[in-house]
MMTF fields as JSON, N, C-alpha, C and O atoms, coordinates in Angstrom:
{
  "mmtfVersion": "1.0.0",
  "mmtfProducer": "UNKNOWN",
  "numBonds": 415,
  "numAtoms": 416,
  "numGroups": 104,
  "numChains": 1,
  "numModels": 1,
  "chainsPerModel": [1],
  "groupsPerChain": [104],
  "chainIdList": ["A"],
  "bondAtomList": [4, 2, 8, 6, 12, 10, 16, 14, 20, 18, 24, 22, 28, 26, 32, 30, 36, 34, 40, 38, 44, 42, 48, 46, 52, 50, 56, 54, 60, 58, 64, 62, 68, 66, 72, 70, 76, 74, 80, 78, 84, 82, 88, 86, 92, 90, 96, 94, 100, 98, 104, 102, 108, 106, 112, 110, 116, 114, 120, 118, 124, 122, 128, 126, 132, 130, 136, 134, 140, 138, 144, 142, 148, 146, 152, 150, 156, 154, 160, 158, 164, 162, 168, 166, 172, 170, 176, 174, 180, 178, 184, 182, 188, 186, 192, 190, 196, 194, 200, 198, 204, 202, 208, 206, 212, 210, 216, 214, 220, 218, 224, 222, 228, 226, 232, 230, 236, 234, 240, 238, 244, 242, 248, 246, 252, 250, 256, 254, 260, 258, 264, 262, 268, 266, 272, 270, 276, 274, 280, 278, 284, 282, 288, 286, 292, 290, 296, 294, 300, 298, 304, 302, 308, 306, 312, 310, 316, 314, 320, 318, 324, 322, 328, 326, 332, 330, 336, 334, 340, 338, 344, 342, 348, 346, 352, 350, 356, 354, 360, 358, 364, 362, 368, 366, 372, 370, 376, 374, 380, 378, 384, 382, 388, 386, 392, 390, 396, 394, 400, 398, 404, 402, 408, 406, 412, 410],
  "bondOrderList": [1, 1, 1, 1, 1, 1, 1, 1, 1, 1, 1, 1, 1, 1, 1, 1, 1, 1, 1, 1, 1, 1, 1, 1, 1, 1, 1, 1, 1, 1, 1, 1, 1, 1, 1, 1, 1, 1, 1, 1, 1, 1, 1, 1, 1, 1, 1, 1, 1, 1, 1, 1, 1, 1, 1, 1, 1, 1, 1, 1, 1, 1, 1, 1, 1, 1, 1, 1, 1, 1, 1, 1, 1, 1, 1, 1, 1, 1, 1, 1, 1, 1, 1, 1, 1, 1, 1, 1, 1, 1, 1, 1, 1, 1, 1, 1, 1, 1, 1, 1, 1, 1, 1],
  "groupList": [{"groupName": "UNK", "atomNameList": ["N", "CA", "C", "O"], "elementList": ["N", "C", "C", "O"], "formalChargeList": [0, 0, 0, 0], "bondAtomList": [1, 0, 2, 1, 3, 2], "bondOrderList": [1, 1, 2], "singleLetterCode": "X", "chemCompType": "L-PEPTIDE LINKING"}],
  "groupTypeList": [0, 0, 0, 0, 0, 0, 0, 0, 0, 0, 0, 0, 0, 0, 0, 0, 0, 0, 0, 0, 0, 0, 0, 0, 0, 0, 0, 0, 0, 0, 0, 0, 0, 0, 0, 0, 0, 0, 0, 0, 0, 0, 0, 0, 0, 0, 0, 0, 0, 0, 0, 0, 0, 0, 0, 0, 0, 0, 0, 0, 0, 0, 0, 0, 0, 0, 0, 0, 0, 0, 0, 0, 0, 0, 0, 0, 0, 0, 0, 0, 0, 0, 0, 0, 0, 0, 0, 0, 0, 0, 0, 0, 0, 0, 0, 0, 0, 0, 0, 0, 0, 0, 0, 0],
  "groupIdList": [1, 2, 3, 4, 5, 6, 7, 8, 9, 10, 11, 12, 13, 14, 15, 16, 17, 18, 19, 20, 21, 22, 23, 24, 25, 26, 27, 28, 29, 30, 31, 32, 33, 34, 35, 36, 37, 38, 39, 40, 41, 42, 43, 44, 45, 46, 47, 48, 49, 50, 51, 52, 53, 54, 55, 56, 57, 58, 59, 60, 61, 62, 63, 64, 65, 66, 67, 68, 69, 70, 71, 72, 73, 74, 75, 76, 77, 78, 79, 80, 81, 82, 83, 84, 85, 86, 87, 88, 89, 90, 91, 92, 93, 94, 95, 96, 97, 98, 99, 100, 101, 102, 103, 104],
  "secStructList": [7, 7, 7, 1, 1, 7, 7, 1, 1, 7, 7, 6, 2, 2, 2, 2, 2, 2, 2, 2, 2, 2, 2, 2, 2, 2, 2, 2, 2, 2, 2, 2, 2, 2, 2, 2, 2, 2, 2, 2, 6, 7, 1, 1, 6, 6, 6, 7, 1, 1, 7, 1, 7, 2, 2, 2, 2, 1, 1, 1, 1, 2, 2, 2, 2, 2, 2, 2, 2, 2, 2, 2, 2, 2, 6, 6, 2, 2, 2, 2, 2, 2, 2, 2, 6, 1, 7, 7, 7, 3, 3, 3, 3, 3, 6, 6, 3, 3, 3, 3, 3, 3, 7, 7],
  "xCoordList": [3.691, 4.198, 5.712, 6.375, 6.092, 7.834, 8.254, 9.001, 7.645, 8.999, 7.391, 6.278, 8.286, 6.988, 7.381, 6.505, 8.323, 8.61, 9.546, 10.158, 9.476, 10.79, 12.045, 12.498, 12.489, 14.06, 14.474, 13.922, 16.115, 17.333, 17.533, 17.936, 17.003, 17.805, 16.557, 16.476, 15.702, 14.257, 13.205, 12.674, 12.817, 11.931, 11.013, 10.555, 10.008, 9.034, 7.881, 6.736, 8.212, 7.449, 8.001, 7.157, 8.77, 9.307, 8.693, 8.402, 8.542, 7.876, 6.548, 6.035, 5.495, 4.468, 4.055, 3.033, 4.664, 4.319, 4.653, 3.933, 5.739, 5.965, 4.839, 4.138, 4.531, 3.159, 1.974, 1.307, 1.959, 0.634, 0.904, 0.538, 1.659, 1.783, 1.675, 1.402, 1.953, 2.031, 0.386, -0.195, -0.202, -1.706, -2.332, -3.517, -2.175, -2.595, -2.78, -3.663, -1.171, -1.324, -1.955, -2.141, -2.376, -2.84, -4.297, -5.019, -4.723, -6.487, -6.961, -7.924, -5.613, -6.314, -6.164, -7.251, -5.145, -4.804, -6.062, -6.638, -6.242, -7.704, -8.496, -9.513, -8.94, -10.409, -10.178, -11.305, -9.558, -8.929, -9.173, -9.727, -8.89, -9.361, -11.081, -11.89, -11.258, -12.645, -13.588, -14.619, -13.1, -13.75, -13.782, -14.782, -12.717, -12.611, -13.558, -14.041, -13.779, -14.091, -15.563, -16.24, -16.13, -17.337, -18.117, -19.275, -17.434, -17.867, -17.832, -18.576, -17.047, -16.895, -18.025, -18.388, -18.974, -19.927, -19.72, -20.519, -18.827, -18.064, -18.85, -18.953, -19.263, -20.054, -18.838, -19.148, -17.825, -16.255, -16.523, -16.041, -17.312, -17.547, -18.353, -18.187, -19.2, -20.29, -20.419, -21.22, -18.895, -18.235, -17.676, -17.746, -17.015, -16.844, -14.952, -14.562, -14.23, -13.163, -12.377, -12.521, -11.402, -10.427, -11.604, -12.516, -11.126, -11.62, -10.88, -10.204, -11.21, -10.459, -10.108, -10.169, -9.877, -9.263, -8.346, -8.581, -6.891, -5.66, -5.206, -4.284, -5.528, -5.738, -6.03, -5.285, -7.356, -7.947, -7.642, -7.658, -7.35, -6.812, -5.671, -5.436, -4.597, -3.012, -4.237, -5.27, -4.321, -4.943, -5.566, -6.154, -6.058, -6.464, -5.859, -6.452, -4.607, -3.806, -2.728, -2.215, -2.367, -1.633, -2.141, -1.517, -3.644, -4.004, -4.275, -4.178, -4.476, -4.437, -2.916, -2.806, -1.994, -0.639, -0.145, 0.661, -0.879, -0.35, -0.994, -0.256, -2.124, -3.3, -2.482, -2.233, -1.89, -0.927, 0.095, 0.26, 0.878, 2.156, 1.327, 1.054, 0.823, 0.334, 0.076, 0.508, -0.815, -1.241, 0.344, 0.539, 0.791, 2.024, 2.721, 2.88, 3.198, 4.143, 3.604, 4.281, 2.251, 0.987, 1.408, 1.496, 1.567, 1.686, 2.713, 2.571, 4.061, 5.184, 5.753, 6.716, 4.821, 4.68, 4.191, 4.46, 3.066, 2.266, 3.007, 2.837, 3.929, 4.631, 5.957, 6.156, 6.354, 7.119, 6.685, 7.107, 6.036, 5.272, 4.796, 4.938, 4.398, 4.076, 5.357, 5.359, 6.589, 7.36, 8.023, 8.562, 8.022, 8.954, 7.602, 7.886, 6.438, 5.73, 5.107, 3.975, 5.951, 5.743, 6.058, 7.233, 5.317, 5.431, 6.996, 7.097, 8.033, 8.88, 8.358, 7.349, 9.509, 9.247, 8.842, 9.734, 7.815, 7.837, 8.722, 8.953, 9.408, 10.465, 9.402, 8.652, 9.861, 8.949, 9.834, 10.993, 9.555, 10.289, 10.049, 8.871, 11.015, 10.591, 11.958, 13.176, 11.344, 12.063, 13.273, 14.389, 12.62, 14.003, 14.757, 15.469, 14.671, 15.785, 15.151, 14.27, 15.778, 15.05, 14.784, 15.507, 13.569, 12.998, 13.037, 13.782, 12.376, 12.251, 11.432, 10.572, 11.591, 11.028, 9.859, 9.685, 9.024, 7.454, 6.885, 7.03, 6.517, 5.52, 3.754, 3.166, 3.05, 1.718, 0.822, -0.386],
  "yCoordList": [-11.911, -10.656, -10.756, -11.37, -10.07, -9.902, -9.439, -10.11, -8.143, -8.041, -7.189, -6.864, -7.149, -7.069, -5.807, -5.269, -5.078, -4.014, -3.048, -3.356, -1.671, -0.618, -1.474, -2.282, -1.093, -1.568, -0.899, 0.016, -1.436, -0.153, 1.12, 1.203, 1.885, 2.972, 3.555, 4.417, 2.954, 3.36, 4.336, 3.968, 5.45, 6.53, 6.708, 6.954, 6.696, 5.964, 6.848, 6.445, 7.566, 8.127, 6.721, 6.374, 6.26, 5.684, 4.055, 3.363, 3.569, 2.596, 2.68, 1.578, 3.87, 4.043, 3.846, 3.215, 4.267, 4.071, 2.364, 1.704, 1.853, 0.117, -0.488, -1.07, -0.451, -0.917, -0.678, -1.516, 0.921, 0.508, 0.037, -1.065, -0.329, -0.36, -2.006, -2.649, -2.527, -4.029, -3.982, -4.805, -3.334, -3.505, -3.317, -3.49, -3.01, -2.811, -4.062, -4.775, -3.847, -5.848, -6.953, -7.985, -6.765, -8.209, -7.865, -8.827, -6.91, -6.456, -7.117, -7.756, -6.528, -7.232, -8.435, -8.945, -9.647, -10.752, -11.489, -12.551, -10.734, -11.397, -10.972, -11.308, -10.511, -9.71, -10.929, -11.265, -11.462, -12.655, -13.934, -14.885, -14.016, -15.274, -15.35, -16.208, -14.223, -14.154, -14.336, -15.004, -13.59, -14.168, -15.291, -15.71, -15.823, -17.225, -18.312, -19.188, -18.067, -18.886, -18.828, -19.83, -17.398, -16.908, -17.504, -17.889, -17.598, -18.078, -19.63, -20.405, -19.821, -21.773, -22.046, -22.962, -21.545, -21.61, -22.627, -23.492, -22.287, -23.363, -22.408, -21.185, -23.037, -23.073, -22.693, -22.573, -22.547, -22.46, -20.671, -20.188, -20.213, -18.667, -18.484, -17.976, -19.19, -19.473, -19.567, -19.188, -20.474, -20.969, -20.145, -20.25, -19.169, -17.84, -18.18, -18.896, -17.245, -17.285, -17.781, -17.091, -19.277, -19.654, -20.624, -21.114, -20.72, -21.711, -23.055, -23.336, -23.822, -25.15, -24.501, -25.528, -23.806, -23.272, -22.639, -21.431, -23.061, -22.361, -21.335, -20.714, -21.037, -19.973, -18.983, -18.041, -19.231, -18.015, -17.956, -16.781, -18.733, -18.674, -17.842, -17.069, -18.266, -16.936, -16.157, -16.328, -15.401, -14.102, -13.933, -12.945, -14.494, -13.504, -13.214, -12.461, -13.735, -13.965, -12.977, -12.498, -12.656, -11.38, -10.324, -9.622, -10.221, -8.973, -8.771, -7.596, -9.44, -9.296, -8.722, -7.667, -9.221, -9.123, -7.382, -6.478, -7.579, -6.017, -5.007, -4.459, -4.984, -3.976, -3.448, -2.27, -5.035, -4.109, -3.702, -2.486, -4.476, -3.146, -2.073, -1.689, -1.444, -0.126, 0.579, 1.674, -0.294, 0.684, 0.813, 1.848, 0.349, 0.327, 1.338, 2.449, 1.126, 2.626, 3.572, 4.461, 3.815, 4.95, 5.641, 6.858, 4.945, 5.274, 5.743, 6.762, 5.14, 5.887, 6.903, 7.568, 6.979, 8.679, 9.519, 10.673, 9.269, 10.351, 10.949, 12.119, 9.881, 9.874, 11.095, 12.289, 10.533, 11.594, 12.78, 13.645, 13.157, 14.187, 15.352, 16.575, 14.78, 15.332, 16.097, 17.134, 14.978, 15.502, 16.758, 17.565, 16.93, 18.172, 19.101, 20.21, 19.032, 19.859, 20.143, 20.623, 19.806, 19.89, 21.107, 21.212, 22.084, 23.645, 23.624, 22.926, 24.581, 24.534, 24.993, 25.521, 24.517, 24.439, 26.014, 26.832, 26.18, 27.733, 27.758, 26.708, 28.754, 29.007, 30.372, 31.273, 29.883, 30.608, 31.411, 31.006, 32.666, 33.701, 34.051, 34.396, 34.259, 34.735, 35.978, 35.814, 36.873, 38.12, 38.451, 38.678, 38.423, 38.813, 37.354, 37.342, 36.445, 35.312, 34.057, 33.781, 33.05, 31.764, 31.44, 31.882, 30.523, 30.058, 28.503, 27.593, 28.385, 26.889, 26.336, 27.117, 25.208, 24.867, 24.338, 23.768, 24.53, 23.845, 23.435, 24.214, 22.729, 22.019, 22.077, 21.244, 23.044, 23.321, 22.183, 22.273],
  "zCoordList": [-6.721, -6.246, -6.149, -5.314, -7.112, -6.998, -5.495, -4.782, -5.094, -3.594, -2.998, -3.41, -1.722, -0.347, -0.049, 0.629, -0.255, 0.945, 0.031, -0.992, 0.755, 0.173, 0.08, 0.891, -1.11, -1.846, -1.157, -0.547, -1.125, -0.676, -2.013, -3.173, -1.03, -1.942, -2.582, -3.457, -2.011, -3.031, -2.495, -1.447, -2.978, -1.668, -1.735, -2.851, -0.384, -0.717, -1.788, -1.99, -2.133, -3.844, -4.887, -5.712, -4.89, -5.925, -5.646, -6.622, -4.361, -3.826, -3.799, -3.993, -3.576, -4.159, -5.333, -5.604, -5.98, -7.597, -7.913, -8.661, -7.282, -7.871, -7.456, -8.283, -6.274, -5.172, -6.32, -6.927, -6.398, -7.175, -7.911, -7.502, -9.648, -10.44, -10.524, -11.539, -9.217, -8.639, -8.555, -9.264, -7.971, -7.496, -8.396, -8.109, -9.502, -10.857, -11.85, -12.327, -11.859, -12.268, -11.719, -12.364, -10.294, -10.296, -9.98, -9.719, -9.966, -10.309, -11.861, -12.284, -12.456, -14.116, -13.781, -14.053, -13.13, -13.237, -12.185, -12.419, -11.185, -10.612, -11.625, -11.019, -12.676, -13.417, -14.407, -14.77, -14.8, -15.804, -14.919, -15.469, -13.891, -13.296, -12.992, -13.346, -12.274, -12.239, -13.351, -13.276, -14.566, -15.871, -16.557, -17.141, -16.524, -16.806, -16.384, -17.1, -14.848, -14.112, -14.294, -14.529, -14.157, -14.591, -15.839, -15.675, -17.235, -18.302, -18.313, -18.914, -17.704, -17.103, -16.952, -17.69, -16.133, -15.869, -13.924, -13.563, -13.296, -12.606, -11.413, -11.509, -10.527, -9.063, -8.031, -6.845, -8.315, -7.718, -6.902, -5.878, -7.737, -7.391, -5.804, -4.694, -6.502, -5.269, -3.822, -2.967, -3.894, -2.699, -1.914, -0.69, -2.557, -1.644, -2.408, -3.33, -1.437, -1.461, 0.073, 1.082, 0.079, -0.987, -1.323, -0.655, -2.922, -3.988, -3.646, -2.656, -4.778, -4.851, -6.214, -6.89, -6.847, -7.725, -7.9, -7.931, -8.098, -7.963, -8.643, -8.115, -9.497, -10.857, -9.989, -9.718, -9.447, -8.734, -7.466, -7.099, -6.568, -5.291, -5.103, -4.174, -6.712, -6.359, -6.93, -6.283, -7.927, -7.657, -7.298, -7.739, -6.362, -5.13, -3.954, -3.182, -3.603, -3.254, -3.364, -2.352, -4.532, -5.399, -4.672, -3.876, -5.074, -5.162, -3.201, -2.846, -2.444, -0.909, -0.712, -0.086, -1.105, -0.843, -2.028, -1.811, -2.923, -4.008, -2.528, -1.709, -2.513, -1.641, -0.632, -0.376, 0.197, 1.553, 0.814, 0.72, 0.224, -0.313, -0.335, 0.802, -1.212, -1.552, -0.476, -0.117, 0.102, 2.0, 2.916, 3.554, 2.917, 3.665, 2.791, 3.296, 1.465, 0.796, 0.557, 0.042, 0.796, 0.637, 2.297, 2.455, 3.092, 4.982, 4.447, 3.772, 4.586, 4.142, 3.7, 4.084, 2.554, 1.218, 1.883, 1.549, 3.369, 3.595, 5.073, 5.418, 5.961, 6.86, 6.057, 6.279, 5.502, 4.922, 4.585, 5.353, 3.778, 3.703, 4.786, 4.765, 5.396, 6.818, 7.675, 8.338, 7.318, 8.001, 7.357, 8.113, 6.305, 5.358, 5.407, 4.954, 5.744, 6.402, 7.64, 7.704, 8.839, 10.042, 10.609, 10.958, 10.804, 11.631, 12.796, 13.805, 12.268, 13.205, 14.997, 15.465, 15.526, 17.066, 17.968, 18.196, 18.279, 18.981, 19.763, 20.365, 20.004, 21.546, 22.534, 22.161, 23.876, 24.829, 24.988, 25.077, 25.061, 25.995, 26.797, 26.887, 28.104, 29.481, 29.701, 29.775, 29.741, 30.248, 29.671, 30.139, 28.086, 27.253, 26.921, 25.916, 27.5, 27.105, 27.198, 28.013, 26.056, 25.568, 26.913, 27.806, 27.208, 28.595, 27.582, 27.946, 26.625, 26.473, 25.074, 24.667, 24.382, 22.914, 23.331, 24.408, 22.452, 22.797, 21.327, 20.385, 21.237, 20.125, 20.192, 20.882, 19.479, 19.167, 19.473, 19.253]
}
């Protein structure tokens, strides 16, 4: 996994898309270890996960570490979102003149 977190300068639409595009890659790169290992015919599977198999230990490894990027710049994209659609503030009126801001 190249980088863990939003770049400078980077928003998080643009960090969404690296995340997945990261979580992408190492789905195929675990689907390649898993196959490998699979046609081996190697009992390594069996064992569960972590292996004594390093091949497959980083990817799986990758892909634990791609998953949270994605969930974390997925929170982000949707945190934002939310906010450029958040209902402006009601104001109360009392007897002709602002009394006070309130939130729904």
């Amino acid at each position: 996994m190249a980088c863990m977190s939003q770049q400078p300068g980077e928003s998080p639409a643009q960090w969404c898309s690296r995340a997945t595009r990261e979580y992408v890659a190492a789905v195929v790169a675990f689907q390649v270890e898993w196959q490998r290992l699979s046609t081996a015919g190697l009992s390594l599977l069996v064992a569960g996960y972590p292996t004594l198999d390093d091949g497959y230990d980083g990817a799986m490894d990758s892909l634990d570490d791609a998953d949270n990027e994605r969930t974390e710049a997925t929170k982000e994209l949707d945190r934002e979102s939310l906010a450029a659609f958040r209902p402006a503030p009601r104001i109360k009126w009392r007897h002709g003149a602002r009394f006070g801001v309130y939130h729904d």
